[in-house]
N, C-alpha and C positions, 0 to 999 in steps of 0.2 A: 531154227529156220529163218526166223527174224533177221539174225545176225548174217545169214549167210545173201540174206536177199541183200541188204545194205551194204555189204561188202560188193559185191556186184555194182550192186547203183553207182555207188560210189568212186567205182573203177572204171566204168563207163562216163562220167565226166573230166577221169583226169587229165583229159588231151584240150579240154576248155580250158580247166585252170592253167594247165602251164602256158596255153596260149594268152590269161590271163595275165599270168605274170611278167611276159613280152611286151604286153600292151598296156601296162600301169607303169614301165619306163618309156615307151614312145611316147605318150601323150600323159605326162606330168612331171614337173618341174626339175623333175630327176633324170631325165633322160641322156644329159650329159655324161652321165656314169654309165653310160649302155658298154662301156670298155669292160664293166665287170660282170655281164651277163654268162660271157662262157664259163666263170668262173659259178656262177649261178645258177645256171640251169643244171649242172650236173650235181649240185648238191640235193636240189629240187628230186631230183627223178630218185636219188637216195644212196651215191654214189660218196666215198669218202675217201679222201688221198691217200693214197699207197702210204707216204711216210708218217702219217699218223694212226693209219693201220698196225705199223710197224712196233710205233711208240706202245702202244697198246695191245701189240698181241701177247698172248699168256696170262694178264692183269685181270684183278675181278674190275667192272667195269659197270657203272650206275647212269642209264643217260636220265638228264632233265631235260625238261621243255620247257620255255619262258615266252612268249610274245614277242616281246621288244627290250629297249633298254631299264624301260620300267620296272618290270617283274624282271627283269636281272640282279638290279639292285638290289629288290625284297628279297631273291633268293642267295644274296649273297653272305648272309650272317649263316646260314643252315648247311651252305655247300664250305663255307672259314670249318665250322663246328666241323662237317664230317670227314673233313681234310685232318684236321689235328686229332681227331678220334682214332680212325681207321688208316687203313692203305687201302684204300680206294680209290680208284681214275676217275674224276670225274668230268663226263663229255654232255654238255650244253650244247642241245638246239633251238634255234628262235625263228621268228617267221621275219623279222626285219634285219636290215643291215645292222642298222645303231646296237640292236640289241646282239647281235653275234660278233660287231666290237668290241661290246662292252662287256660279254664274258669272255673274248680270247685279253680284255685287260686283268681280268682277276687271278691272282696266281695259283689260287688254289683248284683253278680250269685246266686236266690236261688235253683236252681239244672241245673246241665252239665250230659250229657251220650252222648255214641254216638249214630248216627243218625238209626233211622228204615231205610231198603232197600227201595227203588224206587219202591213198588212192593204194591196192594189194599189192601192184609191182614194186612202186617205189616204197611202201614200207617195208616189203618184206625184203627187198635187197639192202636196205641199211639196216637191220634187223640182224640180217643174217651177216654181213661180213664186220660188226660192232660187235656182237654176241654178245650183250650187256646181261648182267643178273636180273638188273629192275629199273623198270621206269614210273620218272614222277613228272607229273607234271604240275604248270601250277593257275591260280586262280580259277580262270572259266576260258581255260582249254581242254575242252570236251572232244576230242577228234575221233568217231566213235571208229572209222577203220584201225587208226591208231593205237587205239584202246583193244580192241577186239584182238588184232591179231599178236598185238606184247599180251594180252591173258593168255594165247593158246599157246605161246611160247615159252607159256612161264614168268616173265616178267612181270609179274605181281603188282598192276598199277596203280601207283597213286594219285591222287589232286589233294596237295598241301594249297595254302592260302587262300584257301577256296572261298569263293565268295559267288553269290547271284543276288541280283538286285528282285524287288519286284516285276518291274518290266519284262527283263531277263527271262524271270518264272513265265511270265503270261505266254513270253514267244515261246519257248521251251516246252509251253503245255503243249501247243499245235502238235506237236512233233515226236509227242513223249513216245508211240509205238515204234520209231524209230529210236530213239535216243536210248532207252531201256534196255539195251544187249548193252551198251558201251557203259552206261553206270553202272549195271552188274558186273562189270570186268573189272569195277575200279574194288582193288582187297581195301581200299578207307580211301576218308577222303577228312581233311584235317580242314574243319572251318576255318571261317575267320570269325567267325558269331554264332551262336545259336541259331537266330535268325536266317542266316546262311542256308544253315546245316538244314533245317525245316525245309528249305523250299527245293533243297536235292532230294529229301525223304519225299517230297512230295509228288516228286518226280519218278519216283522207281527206285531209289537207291536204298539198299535194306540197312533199316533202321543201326543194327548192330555193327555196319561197318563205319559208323560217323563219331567223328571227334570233334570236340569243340577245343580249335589250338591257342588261336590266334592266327596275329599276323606276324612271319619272320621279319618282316621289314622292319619293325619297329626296333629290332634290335641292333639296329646298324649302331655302329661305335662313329662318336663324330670325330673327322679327320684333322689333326695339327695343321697338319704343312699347306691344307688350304688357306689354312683361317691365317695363318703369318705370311704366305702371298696373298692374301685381301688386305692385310693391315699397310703392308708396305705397299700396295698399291694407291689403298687411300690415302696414304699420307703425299705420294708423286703426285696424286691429283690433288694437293691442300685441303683435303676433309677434313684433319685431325678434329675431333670433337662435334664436328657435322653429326644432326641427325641423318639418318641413313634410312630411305623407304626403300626395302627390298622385296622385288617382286618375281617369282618363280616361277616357271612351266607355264606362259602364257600363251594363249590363243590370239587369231584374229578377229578383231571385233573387241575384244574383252582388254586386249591393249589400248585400245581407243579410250575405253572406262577406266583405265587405270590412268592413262596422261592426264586426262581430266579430275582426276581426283588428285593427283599427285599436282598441279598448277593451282587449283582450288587452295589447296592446303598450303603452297609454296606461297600464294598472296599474303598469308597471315603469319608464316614462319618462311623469312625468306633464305636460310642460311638450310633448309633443306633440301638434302640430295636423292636423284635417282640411282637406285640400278636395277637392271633388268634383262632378265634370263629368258627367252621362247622358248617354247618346250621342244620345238622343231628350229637347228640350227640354221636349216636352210635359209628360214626365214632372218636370219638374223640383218641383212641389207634392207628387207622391208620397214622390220622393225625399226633400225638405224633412222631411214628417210623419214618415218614418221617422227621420231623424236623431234630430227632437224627443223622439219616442216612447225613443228609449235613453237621453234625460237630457240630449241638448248643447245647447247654447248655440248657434242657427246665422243665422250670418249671410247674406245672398243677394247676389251681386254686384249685381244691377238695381237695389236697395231703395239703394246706397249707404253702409248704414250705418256710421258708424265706433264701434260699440259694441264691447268683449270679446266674443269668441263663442270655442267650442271648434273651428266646424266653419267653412265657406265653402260657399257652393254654388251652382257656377257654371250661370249661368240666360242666358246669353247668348254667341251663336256668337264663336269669334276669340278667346277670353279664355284658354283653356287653357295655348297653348304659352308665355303669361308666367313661369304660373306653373310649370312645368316648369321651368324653369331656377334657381327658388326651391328646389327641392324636397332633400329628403335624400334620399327615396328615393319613385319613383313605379311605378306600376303600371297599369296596360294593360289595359283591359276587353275583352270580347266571347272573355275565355279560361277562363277557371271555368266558363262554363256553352258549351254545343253550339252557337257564332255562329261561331267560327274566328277570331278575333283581329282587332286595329284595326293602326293603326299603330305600332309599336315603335320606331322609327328617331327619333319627333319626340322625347321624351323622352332617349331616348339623343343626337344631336345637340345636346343642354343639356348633358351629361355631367354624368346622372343615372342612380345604378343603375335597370334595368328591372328590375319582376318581372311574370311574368303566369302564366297557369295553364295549362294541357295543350292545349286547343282551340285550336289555332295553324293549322289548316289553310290559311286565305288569308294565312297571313303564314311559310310556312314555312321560308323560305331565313334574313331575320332571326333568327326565331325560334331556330334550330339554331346560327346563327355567337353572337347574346348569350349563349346556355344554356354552350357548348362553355367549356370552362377559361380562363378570363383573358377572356371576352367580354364581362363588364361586365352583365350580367343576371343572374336567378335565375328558372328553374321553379320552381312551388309549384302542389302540389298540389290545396291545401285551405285551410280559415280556421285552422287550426293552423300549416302550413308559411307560409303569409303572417303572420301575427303573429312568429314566430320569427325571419323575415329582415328583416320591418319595424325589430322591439328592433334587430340587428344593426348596422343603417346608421342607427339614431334613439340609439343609445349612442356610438358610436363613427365621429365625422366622419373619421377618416382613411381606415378603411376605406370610408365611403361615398364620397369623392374618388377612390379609387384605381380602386373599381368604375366610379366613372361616367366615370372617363378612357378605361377599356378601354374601356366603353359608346359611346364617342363616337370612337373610334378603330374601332372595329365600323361603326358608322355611314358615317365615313369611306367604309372600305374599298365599301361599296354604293352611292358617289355614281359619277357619271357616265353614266347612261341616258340623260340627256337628250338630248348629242351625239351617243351611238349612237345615239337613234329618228329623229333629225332627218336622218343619215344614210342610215339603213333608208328611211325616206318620199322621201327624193330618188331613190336608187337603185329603190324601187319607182315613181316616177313615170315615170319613163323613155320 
C-alpha cells in the first residue's frame, strides 16, 4: 500500500519537475543551450528515438543510471568488464548533460540519454518501449518510482557503488516510511564500505541483500595518449623539468585557496607551474580571469597555444589524468569548501602525492587510508597548510616520489570492485 500511495505522490508532482527542468535553463548560466531543450524534454517524459529503438530491438538489454559525468566514469570499468564478458546492449541514463556525453563517449554504451522523471507515466513509457532484463543503478540514486515499478517488471534492481554518508542517513531517516517500498525493490545493493552498507540496513534494506564490493572507479586503467598530449604540451609551454602543481575538479571559492597556495609556494620555488582543471567547464573563462587577475601568464588547452605561460587551464573533458602523472604534487577539488570530495584514487594511481582538504565525505574510505601514515596523501586544512605541503614536494623530488608510491600502492590496495559487482549482479540475478 506504501508503494502504491508513493507512486501516486510522486506522479502528481511530475508536471512541477518538468516545469523544473524549464526553469534551471532560463535562469542559470546554461540557458544559452535552451536550443537543446526539445531534444530534452522528450527524454524526460521517457521517450527514446525510434533509431535506437531500432538498434536495440530483439538484444537482451541492461539499463544503468549514473548522475553525471562523475558516476559515469566510476561505472566505466564494470560496463569495459560486462561488454567483453557478455553480449549485452548496454543503455545509460543520467540526469545531466555532461554525464549523457560522457556515456554516449564510451564505446562499450550502445545508447545514453537522459534519465525519464521519477514520475509512473514517464517510467513506465521508457520501461516499456527499452524492455531492458535489469536495472542498476549507482551510488545514491535511490528514485523510489523508479525503483518500484523496474521490481514489478521484473528488472531485478540494483545500487552498485553505493555509498551514504552520515548526513545522507540523518535526511534519509525522515523519510524512511516512504523510502522502504523502493529499498526493498533493490534484489542487492553492492557497497562501497561497510560502513555504507550499515546505514542502508539501517534504513530498511534486508540485511541479506547487501554486499560489501567496493568502488568500480577505482578500477579505471590510466590512459597513454593523455599523458603523451600532456608531455608534448608541456614541453610547447617550456616546462620540461618544471615542477608541476596539478589541480583537479575545483570549485568556486576553493580556487581562490588554491592561487593562494600555489603563489605562496611559487615565492620560494619560482620555477613552479600551474595547471588547472574546474570540475564544471563552464566555468572555465571564470576561472581564466582569475588567474589573470593574480599576474599569470595562462595558457588554455583548447587555444593550443605553445607560448610561456605560468599557469594551464584545462578547458576540455579527458585532459586531466595526463597531466596527473606529470605532476610533483596534485590536489583534489570538491575538499576545501562543503562538496565532499572528487576522486582521489586517479591522481594517486599516477603515483602522485594527493592533497586535499577536510570535506571528504563522498570519498571517505580513500580519503582515511591516503591521510593515515605512509598513505601517500596529505590533509590540509587551508591555503597556509596547502602552500606549506605544496613547497615540500615542489623542493624536494625525492620526497614527492616516495609520497606518490605510497599514494599508488594506496590506490592499489582499493582496486578490485569491479569483479566483486559483476559477481554481486549475477548472484542477485538469479
Amino acid at each position: 500500500m506504501r508503494a502504491l500511495f508513493l507512486l501516486v505522490v510522486e506522479t502528481m508532482f511530475a508536471p512541477l519537475a518538468a516545469l523544473g527542468v524549464i526553469l534551471s535553463f532560463v535562469f542559470s548560466s546554461k540557458r544559452g543551450r535552451l536550443g537543446g531543450l526539445s531534444e530534452e524534454l522528450p527524454e524526460r517524459f521517457g521517450a527514446i528515438r525510434p533509431a535506437a529503438l531500432e538498434q536495440l530491438r530483439g538484444r537482451d538489454v541492461w539499463w544503468f543510471h549514473a548522475a553525471s559525468a562523475g558516476e559515469v566514469a566510476g561505472l566505466a570499468p564494470l560496463l569495459k568488464a560486462l561488454h567483453e564478458k557478455t553480449s549485452l546492449q548496454l543503455v545509460v541514463t543520467t540526469t545531466t548533460r555532461s554525464g549523457r556525453d560522457a556515456a554516449r563517449a564510451l564505446p562499450w554504451v550502445a545508447w545514453a540519454q537522459l534519465a525519464p522523471l521519477d514520475a509512473w507515466p514517464c517510467v513506465s513509457r521508457f520501461v516499456e518501449a527499452l524492455a531492458p532484463k535489469r536495472l542498476i543503478l549507482t551510488e545514491t540514486e535511490l528514485w523510489p518510482t523508479t525503483l518500484i515499478l523496474a521490481s514489478r517488471a521484473g528488472l531485478k534492481p540494483a545500487l552498485i557503488n553505493a555509498r551514504m554518508t552520515p548526513r545522507s542517513r540523518s535526511r534519509y531517516g525522515l523519510v524512511s516510511f516512504f523510502l522502504a517500498p523502493a529499498l526493498r525493490a533493490l534484489t542487492v545493493v553492492a557497497a562501497q564500505s561497510a560502513e555504507d552498507g550499515e546505514r542502508f540496513v539501517g534504513l530498511g534494506l534486508p540485511r541479506e541483500r547487501l554486499v560489501v564490493a567496493g568502488n568500480t572507479k577505482y578500477d579505471q586503467a590510466l590512459a597513454d595518449a593523455p599523458a603523451s598530449e600532456a608531455r608534448e604540451r608541456a614541453r610547447a609551454l617550456g616546462w620540461s623539468g618544471a615542477p608541476l602543481f596539478v589541480t583537479g575538479s575545483t570549485h568556486p571559492f576553493e580556487e581562490e585557496m588554491v592561487l593562494a597556495a600555489f603563489l605562496a609556494a611559487r615565492r620560494k620555488v619560482p620555477e613552479l607551474r600551474l595547471v588547472l582543471a574546474p570540475r564544471h567547464l563552464e566555468r572555465a573563462a571564470d576561472a581564466a580571469d582569475l588567474l589573470s587577475r593574480a599576474g599569470l601568464k595562462v595558457a588554455r588547452w583548447s587555444a593550443g597555444s605553445a607560448a610561456r605561460a605560468d599557469a594551464l587551464l584545462l578547458d576540455e573533458m579527458g585532459v586531466l589524468p595526463g597531466f596527473y602523472a606529470l605532476a610533483r604534487a596534485a590536489f583534489v577539488g570538491g575538499t576545501l569548501v562543503p562538496v565532499g570530495g572528487h576522486n582521489l584514487l586517479e591522481p594517486a594511481l599516477a603515483g602522485v602525492p594527493v592533497l586535499f582538504g577536510p570535506h571528504t565525505e563522498h570519498i571517505e574510505r580513500p580519503a582515511q587510508l591516503l591521510s593515515a601514515h605512509g598513505g601517500g596523501g596529505r590533509l590540509v586544512r587551508d591555503a597556509a597548510e596547502l602552500a606549506a605541503r605544496l613547497e615540500e614536494f615542489a623542493r624536494d623530488e625525492d620526497a614527492g616520489r616516495a609520497a606518490g608510491a605510497a599514494a599508488r600502492a594506496t590506490a592499489e590496495s582499493l582496486r578490485g570492485a569491479t569483479a566483486r559487482t559483476v559477481a554481486a549482479l549475477e548472484w542477485a540475478g538469479v
